[in-house]
MARRO-508354 format. One record per atom (N, C-alpha, C): x, y, z; residue in one letter; residue number from 1; chain. Coordinates in Angstrom, 1 decimal. Layout:
X, Y, Z, A, NUM, A
...
//
This chain:
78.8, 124.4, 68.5, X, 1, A
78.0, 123.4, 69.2, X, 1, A
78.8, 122.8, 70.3, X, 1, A
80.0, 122.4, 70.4, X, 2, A
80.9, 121.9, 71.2, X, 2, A
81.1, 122.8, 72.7, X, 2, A
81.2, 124.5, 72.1, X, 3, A
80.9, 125.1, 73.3, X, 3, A
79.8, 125.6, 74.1, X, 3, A
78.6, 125.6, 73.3, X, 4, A
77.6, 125.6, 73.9, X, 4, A
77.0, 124.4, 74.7, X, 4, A
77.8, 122.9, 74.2, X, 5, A
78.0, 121.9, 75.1, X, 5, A
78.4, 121.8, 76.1, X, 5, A
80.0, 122.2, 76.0, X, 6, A
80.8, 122.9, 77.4, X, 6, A
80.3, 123.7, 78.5, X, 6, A
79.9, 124.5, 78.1, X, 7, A
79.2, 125.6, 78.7, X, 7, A
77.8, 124.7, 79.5, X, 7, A
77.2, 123.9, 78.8, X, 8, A
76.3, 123.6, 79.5, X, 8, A
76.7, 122.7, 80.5, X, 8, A
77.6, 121.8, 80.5, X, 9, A
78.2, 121.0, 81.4, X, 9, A
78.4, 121.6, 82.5, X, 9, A
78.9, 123.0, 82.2, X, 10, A
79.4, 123.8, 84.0, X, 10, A
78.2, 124.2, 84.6, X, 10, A
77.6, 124.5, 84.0, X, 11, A
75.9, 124.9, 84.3, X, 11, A
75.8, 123.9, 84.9, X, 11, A
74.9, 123.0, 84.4, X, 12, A
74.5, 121.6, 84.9, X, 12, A
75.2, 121.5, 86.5, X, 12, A
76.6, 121.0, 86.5, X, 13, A
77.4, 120.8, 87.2, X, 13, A
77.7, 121.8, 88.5, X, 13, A
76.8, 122.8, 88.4, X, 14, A
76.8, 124.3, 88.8, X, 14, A
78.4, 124.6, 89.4, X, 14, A
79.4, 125.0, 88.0, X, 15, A
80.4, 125.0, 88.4, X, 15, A
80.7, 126.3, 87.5, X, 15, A
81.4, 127.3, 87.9, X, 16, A
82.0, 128.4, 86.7, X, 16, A
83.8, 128.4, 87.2, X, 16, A
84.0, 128.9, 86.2, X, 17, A
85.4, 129.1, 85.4, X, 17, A
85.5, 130.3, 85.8, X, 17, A
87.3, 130.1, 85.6, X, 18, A
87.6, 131.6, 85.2, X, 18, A
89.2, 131.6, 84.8, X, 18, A
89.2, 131.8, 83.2, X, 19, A
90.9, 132.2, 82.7, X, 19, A
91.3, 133.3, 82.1, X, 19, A
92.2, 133.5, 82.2, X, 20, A
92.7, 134.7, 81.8, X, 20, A
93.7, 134.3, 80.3, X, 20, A
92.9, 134.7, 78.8, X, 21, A
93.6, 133.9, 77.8, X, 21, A
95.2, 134.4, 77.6, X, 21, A
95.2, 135.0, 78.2, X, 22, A
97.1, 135.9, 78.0, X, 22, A
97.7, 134.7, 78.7, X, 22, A
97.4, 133.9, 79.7, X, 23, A
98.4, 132.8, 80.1, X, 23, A
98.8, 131.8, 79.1, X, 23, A
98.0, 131.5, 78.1, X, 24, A
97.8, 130.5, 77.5, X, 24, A
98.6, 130.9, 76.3, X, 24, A
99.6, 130.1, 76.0, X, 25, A
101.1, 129.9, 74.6, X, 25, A
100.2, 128.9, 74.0, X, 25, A
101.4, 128.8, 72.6, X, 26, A
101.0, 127.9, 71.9, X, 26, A
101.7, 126.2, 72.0, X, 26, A
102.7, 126.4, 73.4, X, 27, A
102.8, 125.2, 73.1, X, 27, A
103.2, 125.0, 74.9, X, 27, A
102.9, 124.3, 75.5, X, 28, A
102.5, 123.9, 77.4, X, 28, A
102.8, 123.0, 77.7, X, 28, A
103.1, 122.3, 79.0, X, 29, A
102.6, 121.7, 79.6, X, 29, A
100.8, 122.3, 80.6, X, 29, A
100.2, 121.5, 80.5, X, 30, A
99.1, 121.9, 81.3, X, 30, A
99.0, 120.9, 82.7, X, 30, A
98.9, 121.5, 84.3, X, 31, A
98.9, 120.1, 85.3, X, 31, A
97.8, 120.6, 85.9, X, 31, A
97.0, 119.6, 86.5, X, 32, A
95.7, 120.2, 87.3, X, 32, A
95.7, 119.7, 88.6, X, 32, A
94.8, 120.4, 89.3, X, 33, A
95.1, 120.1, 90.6, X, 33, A
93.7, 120.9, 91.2, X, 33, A
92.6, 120.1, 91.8, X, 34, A
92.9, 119.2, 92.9, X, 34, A
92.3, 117.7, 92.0, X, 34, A
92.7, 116.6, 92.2, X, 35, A
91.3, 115.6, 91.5, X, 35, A
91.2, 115.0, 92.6, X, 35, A
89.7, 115.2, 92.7, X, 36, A
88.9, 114.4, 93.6, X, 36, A
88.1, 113.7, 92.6, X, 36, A
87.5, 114.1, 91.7, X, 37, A
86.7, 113.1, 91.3, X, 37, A
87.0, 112.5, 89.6, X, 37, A
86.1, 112.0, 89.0, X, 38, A
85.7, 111.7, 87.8, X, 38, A
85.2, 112.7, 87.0, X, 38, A
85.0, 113.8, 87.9, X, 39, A
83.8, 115.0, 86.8, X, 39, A
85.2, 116.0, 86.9, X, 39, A
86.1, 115.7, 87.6, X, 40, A
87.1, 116.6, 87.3, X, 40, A
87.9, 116.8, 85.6, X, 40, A
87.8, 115.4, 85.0, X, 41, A
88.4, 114.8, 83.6, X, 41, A
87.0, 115.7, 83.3, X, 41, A
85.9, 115.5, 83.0, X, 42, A
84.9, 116.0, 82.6, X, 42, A
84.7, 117.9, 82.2, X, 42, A
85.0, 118.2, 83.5, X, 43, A
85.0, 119.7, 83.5, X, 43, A
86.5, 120.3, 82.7, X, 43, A
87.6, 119.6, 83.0, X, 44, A
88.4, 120.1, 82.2, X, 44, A
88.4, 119.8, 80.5, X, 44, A
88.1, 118.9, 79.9, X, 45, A
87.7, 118.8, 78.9, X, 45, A
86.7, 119.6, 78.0, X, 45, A
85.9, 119.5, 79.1, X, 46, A
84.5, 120.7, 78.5, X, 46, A
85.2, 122.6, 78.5, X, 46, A
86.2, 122.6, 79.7, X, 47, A
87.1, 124.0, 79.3, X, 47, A
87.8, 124.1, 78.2, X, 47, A
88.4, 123.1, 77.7, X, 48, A
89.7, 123.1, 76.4, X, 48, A
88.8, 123.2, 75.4, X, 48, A
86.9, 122.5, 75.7, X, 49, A
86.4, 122.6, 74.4, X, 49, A
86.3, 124.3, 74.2, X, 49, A
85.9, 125.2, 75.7, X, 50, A
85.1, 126.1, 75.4, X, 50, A
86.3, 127.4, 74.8, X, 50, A
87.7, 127.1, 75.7, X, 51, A
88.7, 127.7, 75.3, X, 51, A
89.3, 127.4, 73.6, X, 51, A
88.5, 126.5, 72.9, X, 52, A
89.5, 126.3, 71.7, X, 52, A
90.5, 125.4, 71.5, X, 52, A
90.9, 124.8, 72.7, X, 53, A
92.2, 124.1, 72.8, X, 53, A
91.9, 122.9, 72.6, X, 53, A
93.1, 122.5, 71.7, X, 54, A
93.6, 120.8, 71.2, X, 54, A
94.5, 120.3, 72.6, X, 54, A
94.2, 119.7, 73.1, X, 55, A
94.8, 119.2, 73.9, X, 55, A
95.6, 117.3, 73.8, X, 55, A
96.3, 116.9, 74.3, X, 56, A
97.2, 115.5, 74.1, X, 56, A
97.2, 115.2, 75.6, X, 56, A
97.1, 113.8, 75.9, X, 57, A
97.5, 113.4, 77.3, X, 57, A
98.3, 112.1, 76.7, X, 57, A
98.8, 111.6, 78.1, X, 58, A
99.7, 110.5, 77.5, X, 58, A
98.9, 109.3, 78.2, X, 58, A
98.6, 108.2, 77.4, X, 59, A
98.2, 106.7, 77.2, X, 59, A
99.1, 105.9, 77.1, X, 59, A
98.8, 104.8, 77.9, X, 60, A
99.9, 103.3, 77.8, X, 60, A
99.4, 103.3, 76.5, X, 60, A
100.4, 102.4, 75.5, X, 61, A
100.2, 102.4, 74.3, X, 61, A
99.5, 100.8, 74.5, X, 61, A
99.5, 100.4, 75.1, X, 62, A
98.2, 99.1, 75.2, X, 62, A
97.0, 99.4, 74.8, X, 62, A
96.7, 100.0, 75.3, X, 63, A
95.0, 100.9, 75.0, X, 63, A
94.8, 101.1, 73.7, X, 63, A
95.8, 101.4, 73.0, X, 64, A
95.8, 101.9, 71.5, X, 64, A
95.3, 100.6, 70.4, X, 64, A
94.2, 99.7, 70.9, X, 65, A
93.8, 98.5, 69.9, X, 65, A
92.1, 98.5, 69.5, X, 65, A
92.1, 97.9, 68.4, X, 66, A
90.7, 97.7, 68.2, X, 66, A
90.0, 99.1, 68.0, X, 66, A
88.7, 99.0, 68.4, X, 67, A
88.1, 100.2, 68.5, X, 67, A
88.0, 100.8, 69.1, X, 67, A
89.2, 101.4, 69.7, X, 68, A
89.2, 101.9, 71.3, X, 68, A
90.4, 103.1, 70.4, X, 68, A
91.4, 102.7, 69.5, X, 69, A
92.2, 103.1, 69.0, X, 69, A
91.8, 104.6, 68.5, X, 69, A
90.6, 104.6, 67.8, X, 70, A
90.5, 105.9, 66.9, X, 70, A
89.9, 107.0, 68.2, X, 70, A
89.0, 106.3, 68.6, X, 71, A
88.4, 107.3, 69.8, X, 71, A
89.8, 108.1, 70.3, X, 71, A
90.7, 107.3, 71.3, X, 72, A
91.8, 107.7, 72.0, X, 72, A
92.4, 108.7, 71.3, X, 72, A
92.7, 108.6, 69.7, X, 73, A
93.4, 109.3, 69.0, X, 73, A
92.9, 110.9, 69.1, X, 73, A
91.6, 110.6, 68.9, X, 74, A
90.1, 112.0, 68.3, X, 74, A
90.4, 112.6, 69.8, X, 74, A
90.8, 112.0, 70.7, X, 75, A
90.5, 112.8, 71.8, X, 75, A
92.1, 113.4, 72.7, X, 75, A
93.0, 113.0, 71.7, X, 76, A
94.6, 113.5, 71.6, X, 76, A
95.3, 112.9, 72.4, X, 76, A
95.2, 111.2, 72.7, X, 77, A
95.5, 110.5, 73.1, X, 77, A
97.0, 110.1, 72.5, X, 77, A
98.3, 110.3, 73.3, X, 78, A
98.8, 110.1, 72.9, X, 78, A
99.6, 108.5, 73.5, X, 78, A
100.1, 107.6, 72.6, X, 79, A
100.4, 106.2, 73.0, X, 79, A
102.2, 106.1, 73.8, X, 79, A
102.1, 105.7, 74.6, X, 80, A
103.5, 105.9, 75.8, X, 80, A
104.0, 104.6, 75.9, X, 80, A
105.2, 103.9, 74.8, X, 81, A
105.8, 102.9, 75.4, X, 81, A
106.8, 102.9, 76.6, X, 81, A
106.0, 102.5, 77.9, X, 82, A
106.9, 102.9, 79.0, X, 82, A
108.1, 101.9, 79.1, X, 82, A
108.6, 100.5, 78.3, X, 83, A
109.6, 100.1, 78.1, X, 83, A
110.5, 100.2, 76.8, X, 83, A
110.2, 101.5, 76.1, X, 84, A
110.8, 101.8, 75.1, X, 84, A
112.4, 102.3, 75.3, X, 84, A
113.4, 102.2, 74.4, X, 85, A
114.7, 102.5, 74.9, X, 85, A
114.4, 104.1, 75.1, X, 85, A
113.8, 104.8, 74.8, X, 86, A
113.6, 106.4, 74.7, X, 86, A
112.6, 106.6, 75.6, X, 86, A
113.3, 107.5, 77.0, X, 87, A
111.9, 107.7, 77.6, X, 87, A
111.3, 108.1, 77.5, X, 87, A
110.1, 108.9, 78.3, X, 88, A
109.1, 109.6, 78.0, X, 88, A
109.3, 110.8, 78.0, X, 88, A
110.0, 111.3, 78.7, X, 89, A
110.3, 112.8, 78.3, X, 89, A
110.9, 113.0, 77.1, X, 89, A
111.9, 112.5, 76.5, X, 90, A
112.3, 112.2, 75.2, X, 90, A
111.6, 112.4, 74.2, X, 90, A
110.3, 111.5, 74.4, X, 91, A
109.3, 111.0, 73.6, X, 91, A
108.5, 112.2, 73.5, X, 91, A
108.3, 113.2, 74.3, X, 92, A
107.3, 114.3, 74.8, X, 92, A
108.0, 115.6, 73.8, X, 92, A
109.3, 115.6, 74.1, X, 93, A
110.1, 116.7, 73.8, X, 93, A
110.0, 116.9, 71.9, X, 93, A
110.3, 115.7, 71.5, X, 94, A
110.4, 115.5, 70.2, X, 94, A
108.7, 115.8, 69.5, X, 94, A
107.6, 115.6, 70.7, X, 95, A
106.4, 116.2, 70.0, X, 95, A
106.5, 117.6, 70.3, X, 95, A
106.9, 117.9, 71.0, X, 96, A
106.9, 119.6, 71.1, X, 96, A
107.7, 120.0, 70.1, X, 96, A
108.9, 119.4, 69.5, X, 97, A
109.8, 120.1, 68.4, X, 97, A
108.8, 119.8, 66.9, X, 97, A
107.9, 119.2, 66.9, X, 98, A
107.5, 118.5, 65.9, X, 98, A
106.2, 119.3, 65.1, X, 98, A
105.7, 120.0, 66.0, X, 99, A
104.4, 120.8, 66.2, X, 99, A
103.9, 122.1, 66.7, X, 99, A
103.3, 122.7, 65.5, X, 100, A
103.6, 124.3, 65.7, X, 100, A
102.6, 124.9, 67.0, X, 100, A
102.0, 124.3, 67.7, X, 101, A
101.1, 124.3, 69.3, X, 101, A
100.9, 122.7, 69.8, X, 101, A
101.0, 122.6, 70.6, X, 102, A
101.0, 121.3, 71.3, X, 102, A
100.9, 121.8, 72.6, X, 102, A
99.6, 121.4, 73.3, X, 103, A
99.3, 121.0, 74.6, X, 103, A
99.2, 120.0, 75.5, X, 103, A
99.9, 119.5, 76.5, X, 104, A
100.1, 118.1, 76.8, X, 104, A
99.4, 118.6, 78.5, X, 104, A
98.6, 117.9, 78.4, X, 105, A
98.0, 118.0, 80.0, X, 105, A
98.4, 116.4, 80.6, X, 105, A
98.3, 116.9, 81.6, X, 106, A
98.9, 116.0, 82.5, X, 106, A
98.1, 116.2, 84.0, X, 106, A
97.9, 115.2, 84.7, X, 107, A
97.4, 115.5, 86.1, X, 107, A
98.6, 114.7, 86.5, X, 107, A
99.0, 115.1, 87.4, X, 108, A
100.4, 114.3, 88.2, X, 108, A
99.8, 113.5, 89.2, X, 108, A
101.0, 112.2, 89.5, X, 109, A
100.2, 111.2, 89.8, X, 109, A
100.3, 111.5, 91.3, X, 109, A
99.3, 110.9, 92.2, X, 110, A
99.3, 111.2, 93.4, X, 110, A
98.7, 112.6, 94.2, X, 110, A
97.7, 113.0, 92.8, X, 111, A
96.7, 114.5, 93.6, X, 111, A
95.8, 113.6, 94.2, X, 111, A
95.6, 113.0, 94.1, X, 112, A
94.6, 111.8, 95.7, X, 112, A
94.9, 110.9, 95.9, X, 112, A
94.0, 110.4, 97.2, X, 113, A
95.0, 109.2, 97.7, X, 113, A
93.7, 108.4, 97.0, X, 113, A
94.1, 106.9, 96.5, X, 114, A
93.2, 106.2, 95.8, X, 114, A
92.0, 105.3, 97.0, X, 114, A
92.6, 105.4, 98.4, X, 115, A
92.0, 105.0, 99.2, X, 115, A
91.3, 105.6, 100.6, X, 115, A
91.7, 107.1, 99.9, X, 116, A
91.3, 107.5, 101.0, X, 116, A
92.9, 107.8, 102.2, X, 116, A
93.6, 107.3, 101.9, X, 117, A
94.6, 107.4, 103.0, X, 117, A
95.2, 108.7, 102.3, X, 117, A
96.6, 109.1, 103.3, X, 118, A
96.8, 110.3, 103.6, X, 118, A
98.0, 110.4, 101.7, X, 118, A
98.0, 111.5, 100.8, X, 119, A
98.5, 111.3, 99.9, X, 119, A
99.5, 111.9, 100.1, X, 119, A
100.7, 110.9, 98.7, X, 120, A
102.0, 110.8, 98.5, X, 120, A
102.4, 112.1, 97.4, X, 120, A
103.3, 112.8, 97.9, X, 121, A
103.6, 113.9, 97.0, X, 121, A
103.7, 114.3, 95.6, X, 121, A
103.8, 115.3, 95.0, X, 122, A
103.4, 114.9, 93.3, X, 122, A
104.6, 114.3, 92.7, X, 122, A
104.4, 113.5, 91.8, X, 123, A
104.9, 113.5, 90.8, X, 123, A
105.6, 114.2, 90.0, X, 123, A
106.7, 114.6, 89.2, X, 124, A
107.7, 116.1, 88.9, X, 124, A
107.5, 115.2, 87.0, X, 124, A
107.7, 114.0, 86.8, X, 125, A
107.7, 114.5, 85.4, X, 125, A
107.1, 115.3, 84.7, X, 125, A
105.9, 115.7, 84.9, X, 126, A
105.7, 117.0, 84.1, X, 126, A
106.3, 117.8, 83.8, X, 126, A
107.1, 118.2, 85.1, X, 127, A
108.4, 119.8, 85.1, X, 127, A
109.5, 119.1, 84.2, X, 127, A
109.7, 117.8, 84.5, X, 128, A
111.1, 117.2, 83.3, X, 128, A
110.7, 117.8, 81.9, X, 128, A
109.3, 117.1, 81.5, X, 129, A
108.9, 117.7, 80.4, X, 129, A
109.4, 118.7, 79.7, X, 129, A
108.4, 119.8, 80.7, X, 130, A
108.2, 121.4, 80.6, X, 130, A
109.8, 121.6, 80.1, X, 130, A
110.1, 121.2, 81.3, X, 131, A
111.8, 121.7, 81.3, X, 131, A
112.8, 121.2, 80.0, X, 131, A
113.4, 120.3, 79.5, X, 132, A
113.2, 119.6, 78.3, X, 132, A
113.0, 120.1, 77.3, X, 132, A
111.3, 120.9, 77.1, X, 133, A
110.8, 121.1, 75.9, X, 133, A
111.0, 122.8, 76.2, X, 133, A
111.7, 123.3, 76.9, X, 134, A
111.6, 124.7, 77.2, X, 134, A
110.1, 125.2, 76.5, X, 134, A
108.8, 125.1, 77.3, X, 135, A
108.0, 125.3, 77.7, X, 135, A
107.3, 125.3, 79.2, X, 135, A
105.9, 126.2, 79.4, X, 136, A
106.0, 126.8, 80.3, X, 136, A
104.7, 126.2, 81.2, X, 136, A
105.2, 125.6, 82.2, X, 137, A
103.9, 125.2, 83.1, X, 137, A
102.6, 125.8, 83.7, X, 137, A
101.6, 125.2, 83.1, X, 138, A
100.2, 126.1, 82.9, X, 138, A
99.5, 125.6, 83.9, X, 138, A
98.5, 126.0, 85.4, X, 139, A
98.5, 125.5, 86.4, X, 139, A
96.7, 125.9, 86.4, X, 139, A
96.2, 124.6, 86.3, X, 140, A
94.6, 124.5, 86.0, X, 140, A
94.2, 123.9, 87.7, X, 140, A
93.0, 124.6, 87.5, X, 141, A
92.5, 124.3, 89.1, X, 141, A
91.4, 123.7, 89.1, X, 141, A
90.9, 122.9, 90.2, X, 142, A
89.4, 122.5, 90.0, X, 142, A
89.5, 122.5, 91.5, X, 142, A
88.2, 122.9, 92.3, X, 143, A
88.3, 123.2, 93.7, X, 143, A
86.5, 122.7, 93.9, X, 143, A
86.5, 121.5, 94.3, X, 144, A
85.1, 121.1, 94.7, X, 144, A
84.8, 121.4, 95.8, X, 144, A
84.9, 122.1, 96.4, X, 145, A
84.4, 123.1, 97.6, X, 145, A
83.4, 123.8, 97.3, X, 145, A
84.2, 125.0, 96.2, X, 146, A
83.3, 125.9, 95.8, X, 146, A
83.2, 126.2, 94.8, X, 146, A
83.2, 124.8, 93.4, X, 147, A
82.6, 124.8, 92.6, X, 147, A
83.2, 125.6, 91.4, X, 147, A
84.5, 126.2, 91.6, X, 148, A
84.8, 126.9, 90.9, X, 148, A
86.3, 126.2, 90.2, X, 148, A
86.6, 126.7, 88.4, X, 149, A
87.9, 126.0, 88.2, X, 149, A
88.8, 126.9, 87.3, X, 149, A
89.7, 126.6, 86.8, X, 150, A
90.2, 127.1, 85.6, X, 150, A
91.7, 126.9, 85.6, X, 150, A
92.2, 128.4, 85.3, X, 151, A
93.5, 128.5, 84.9, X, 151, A
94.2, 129.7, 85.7, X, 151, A
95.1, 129.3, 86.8, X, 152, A
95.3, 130.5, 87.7, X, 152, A
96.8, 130.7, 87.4, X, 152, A
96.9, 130.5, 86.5, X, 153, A
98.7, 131.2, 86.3, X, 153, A
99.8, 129.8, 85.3, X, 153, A
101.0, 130.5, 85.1, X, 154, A
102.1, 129.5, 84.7, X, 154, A
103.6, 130.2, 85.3, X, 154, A
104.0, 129.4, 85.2, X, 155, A
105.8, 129.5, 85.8, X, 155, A
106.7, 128.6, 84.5, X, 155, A
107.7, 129.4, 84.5, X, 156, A
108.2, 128.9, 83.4, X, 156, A
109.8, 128.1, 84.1, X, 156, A
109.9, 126.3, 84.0, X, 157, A
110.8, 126.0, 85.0, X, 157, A
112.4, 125.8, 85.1, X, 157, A
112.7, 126.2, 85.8, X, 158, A
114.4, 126.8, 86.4, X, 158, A
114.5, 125.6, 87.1, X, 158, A
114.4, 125.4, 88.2, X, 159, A
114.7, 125.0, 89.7, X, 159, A
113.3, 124.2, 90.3, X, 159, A
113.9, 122.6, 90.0, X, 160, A
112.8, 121.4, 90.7, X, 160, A
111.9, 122.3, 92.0, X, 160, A
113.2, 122.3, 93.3, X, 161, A
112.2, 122.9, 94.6, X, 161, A
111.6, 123.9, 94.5, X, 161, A
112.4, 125.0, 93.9, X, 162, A
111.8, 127.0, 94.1, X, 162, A
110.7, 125.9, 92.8, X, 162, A
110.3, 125.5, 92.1, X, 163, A
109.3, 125.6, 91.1, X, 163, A
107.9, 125.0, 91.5, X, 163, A
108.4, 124.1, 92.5, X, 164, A
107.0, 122.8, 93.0, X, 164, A
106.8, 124.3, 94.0, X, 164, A
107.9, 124.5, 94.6, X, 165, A
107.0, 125.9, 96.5, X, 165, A
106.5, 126.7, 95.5, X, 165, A
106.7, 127.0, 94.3, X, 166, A
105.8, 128.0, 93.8, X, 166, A
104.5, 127.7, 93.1, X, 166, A
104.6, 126.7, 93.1, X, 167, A
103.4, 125.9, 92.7, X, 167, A
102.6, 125.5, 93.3, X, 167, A
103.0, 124.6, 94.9, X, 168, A
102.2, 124.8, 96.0, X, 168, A
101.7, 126.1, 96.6, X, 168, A
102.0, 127.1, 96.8, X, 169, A
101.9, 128.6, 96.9, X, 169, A
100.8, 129.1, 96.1, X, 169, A
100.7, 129.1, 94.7, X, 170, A
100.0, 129.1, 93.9, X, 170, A
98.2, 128.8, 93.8, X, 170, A
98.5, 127.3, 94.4, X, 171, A
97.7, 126.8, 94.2, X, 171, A
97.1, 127.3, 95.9, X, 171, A
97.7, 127.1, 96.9, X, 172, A
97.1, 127.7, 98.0, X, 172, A
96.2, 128.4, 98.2, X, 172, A
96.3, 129.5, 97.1, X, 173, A
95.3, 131.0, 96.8, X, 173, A
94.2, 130.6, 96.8, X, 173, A
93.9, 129.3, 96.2, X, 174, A
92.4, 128.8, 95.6, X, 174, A
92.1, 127.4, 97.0, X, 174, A
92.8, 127.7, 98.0, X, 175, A
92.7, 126.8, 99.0, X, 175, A
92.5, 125.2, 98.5, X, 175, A
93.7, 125.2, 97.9, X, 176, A
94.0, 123.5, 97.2, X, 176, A
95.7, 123.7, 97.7, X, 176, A
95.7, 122.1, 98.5, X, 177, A
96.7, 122.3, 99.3, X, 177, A
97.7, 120.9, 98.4, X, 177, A
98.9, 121.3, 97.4, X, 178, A
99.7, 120.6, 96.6, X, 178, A
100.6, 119.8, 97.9, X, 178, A
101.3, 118.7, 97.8, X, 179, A
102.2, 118.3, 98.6, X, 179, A
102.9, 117.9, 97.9, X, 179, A
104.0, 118.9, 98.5, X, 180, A
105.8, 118.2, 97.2, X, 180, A
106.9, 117.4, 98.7, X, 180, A
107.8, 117.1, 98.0, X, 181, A
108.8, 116.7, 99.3, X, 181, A
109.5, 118.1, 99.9, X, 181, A
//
């Protein structure tokens, strides 16, 4: 039911997919790129449904109260003390040693500008992550141009700069233009 849900979302949305399941391990970082909108969270979630995948993002752990708590959880919310003595990559790493598939999606901060002004380069903790958890960066696309999204490759990470130019490179193909420093 969940996928015939999914599936209908991209319909609706008149949007198709396309992954190739050989990219996909059992244990990731996942980063997306491009977000322009709100239906971007939307379409990717309806792919993890249609793909099978349990997916984790990371939550201030504020959010984690009341009735807001179980939802977050059900939907692999994971809670992030950003003043904890243990950072977050720390905190990331130790779920990846902890669990026999773990998927941590992430959209890195600064795939749009929030006002419309010209945007500020990505964000790298993800690759700390990846890198950390020796796991391999899984590179999901959404391209509101032409409607089309998915899963166009991973790199597995060595080297901060050779890894972002291969990333912006990457993503290029699908005329989604990444900016690193």
């Amino acid at each position: 039911m969940k996928k015939f849900l999914a599936n209908s979302i991209f319909k609706a949305a008149g949007w198709t997919y396309n992954v190739d399941p050989e990219i996909l391990e059992k244990k990731q970082v996942i980063i997306g790129f491009e977000h322009t909108s709100n239906l971007d969270a939307v379409l990717s979630i309806a792919l993890f449904q249609i793909l099978d995948i349990k997916i984790h993002t990371l939550i201030k752990k504020e959010l984690f109260k009341g009735p807001l708590k179980p939802v977050l959880e059900k939907l692999g919310g994971i809670p992030v003390d950003r003043k904890a003595s243990k950072d977050i990559v720390s905190q990331m790493v130790e779920q990846f040693q902890t669990h026999e598939t773990f998927n941590l999606v992430i959209a890195p901060e600064a795939t749009r500008a929030k006002d419309g002004s010209e945007r500020k380069p990505i964000r790298t903790g993800f690759w700390h992550i990846a890198k950390a958890a020796n796991v391999p960066i899984v590179l999901m696309y959404a391209n509101a141009r032409s409607k089309q999204g998915g899963i166009l490759g991973k790199i597995y990470p060595t080297d901060l700069q050779k890894d972002l130019e291969k990333i912006k490179e990457l993503y290029a193909q699908f005329d989604i233009d990444v900016k690193i420093n």
